[in-house]
ZABAKE-774227 format. One line per 4 residues: for each residue x, y, z of C-alpha. Coordinates in nm, 3 decimals. Example, Ala and Ser with C-alpha at 12.3 -4.5 7.8 and 13.67 -1.06 7.14 Angstrom:
REM residues 2
1.230/-0.450/0.780  1.367/-0.106/0.714
END
This chain:
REM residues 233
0.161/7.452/-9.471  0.262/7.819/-9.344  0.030/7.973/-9.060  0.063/8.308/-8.859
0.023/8.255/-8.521  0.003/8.675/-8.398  0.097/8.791/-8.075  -0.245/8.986/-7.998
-0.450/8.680/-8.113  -0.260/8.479/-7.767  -0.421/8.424/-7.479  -0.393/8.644/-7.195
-0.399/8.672/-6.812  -0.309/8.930/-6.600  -0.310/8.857/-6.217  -0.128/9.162/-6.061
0.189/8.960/-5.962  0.188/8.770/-6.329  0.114/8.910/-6.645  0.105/8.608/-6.911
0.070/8.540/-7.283  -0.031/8.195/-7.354  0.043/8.066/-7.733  -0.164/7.771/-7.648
-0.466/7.668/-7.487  -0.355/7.706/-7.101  -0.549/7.716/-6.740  -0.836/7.971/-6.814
-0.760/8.017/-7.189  -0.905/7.770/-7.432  -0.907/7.741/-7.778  -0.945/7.442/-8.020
-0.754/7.560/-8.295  -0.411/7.605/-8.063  -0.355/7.318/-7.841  -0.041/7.233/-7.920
0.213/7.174/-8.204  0.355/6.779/-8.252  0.486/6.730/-7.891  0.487/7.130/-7.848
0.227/7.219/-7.591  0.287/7.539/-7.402  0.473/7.847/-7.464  0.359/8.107/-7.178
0.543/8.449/-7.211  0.531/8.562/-6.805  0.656/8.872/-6.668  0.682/8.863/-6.292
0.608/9.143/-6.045  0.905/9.224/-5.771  0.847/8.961/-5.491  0.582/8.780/-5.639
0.597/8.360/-5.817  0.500/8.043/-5.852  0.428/7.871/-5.532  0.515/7.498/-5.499
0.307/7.256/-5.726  0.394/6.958/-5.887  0.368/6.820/-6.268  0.397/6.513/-6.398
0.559/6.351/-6.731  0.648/6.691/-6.950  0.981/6.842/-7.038  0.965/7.206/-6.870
1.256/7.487/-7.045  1.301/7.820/-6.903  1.462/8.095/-7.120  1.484/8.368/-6.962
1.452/8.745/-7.102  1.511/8.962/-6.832  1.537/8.996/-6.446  1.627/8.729/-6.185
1.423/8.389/-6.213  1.474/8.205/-5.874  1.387/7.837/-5.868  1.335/7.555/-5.594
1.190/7.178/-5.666  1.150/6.863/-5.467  1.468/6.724/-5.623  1.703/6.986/-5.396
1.775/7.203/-5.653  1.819/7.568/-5.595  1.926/7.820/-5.869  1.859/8.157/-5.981
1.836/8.228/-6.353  1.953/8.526/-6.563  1.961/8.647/-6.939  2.120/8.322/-7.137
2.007/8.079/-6.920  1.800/7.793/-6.991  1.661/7.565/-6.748  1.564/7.226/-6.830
1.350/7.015/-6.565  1.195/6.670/-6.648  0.877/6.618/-6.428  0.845/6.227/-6.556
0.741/6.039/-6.252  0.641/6.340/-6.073  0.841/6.636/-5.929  0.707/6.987/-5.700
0.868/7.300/-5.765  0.877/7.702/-5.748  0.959/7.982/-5.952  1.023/8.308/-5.806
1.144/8.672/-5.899  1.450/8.639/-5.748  1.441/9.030/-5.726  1.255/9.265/-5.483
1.310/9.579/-5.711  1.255/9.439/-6.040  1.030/9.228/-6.260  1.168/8.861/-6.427
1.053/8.844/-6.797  1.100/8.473/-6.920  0.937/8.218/-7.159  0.799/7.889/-6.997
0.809/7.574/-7.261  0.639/7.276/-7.231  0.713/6.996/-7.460  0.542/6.640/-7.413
0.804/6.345/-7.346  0.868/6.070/-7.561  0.812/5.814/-7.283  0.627/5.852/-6.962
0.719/5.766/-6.555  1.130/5.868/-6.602  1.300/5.966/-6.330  1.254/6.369/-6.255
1.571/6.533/-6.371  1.714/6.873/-6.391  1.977/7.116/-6.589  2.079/7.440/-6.656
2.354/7.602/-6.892  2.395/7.929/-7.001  2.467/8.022/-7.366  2.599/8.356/-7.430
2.478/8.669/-7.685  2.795/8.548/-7.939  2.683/8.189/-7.971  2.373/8.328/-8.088
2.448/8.639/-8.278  2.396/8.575/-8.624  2.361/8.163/-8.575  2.096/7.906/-8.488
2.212/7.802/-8.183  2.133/7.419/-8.055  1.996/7.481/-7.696  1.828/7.173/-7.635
1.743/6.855/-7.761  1.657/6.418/-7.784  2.027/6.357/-7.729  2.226/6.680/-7.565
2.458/6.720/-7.846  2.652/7.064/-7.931  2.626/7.136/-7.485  2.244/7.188/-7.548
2.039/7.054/-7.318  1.892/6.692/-7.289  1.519/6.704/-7.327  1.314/6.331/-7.368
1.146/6.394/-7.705  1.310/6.376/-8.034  1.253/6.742/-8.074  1.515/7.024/-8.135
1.514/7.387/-8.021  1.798/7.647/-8.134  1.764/7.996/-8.048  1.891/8.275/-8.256
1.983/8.674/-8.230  1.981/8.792/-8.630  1.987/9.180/-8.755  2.046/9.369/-9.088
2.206/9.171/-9.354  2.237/8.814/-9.101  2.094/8.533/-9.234  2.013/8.159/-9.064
1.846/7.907/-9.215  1.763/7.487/-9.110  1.693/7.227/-9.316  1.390/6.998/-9.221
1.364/6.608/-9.257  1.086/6.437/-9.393  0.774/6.483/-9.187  0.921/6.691/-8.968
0.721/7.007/-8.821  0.845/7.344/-8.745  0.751/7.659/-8.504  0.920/7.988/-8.517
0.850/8.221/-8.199  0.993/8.528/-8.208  1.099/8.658/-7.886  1.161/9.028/-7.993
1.249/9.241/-8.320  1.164/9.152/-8.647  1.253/8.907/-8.888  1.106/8.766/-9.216
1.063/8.351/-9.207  0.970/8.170/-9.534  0.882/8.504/-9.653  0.642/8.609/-9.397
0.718/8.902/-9.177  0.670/8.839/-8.826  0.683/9.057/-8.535  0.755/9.057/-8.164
0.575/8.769/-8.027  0.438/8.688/-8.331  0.527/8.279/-8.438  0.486/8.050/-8.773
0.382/7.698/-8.803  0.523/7.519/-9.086  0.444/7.176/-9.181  0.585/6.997/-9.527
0.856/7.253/-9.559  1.201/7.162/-9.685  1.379/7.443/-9.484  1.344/7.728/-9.283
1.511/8.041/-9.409  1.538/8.373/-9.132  1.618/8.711/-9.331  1.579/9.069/-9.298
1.605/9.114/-8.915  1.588/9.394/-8.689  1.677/9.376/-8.390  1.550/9.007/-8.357
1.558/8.737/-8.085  1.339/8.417/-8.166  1.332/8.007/-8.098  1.305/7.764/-8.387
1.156/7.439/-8.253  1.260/7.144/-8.468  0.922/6.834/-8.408  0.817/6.507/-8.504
0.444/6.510/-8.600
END
């Protein structure tokens, strides 16, 4: 099973200090056909005005992963953690038994572009948790890179689902490709650019289910940033 998932068909919300692009059903946007993938339940592309952000809420048992794009992401939780994020980071906080947090532009002059990933924990009530690393452009250029997953191998980091997600930058003649277990699902966003996956052309912020696939084959980029998520059914 192949299906297009097009970046005008995603939700969308625009409230002067966030401008957001919601692959699944989120907050105000609904829709029964995208509610999720496996454990895969929200990717929200969110570009954030100059001094505005999250306030401090709270969330409960789901693995939260913060790539960002552009700009400065600034974030604060209940666990004492401070940090401000830039291009190659990726932030990994585990809500489990319940954790309160913020997310801020950390700029006053510019706008933070990031992508917000929620992914549904294998277990529920853990301990809340955080992590960052940062992975640079050459890790990425021309590779899948492992950026998190079930077990933290490769210096990705540890999310509680046995679920895999590698990022990749690909253009001209590169070429990635991952092989698939048995039963295994797969979702392709891409982030920017253009690349070809299984075939099928996709576009910036454009993404591809795939379900009983052997492998995943990426060809004919340009210019091309995307995430391959690797999930159990």
């Amino acid at each position: 099973m192949i299906e297009i998932r097009k970046s005008e068909d995603r939700g969308h919300a625009n409230h002067g200090w966030l401008n957001s692009q919601h692959s699944f059903s989120f907050a105000d946007y609904y829709d029964p056909r995208h509610q999720g993938f496996g454990p895969l339940r929200v990717i929200n592309e969110d570009r954030v005005a100059p001094g505005g952000g999250f306030g401090t809420h709270g969330h409960r048992d789901m693995e939260i992963i913060s790539y960002v794009l552009d700009g400065a992401l600034e974030h604060k939780d209940s666990m004492g953690t401070g940090s401000v994020l830039h291009y190659g980071d990726v932030q990994r906080m585990s809500a489990g038994s319940g954790v309160r947090h913020s997310e801020f532009n950390g700029s006053k002059t510019e706008p933070v572009h990031f992508l917000q990933i929620w992914i549904q924990p294998g277990q529920q009530g853990i301990p809340p948790s955080y992590e960052e690393k940062h992975f640079p452009v050459e890790e990425k250029q021309g590779k899948l890179r492992l950026i998190a997953s079930g077990d933290g191998r490769e210096g990705s980091v540890l999310i509680h689902q046995d679920a895999s997600l590698y990022a990749a930058i690909l253009n001209g003649d590169e070429q990635a490709g991952h092989v698939l277990g048995a039963g295994r699902l797969a979702y392709v966003h891409v982030i920017r650019g253009r690349v070809e996956v299984n075939g099928v052309v996709l576009n910036t912020g454009d993404a591809l289910k795939l379900a009983d696939e052997e492998r995943v084959t990426l060809a004919k980029a340009e210019a091309a940033e995307l995430l391959l998520f690797d999930l159990p059914r």
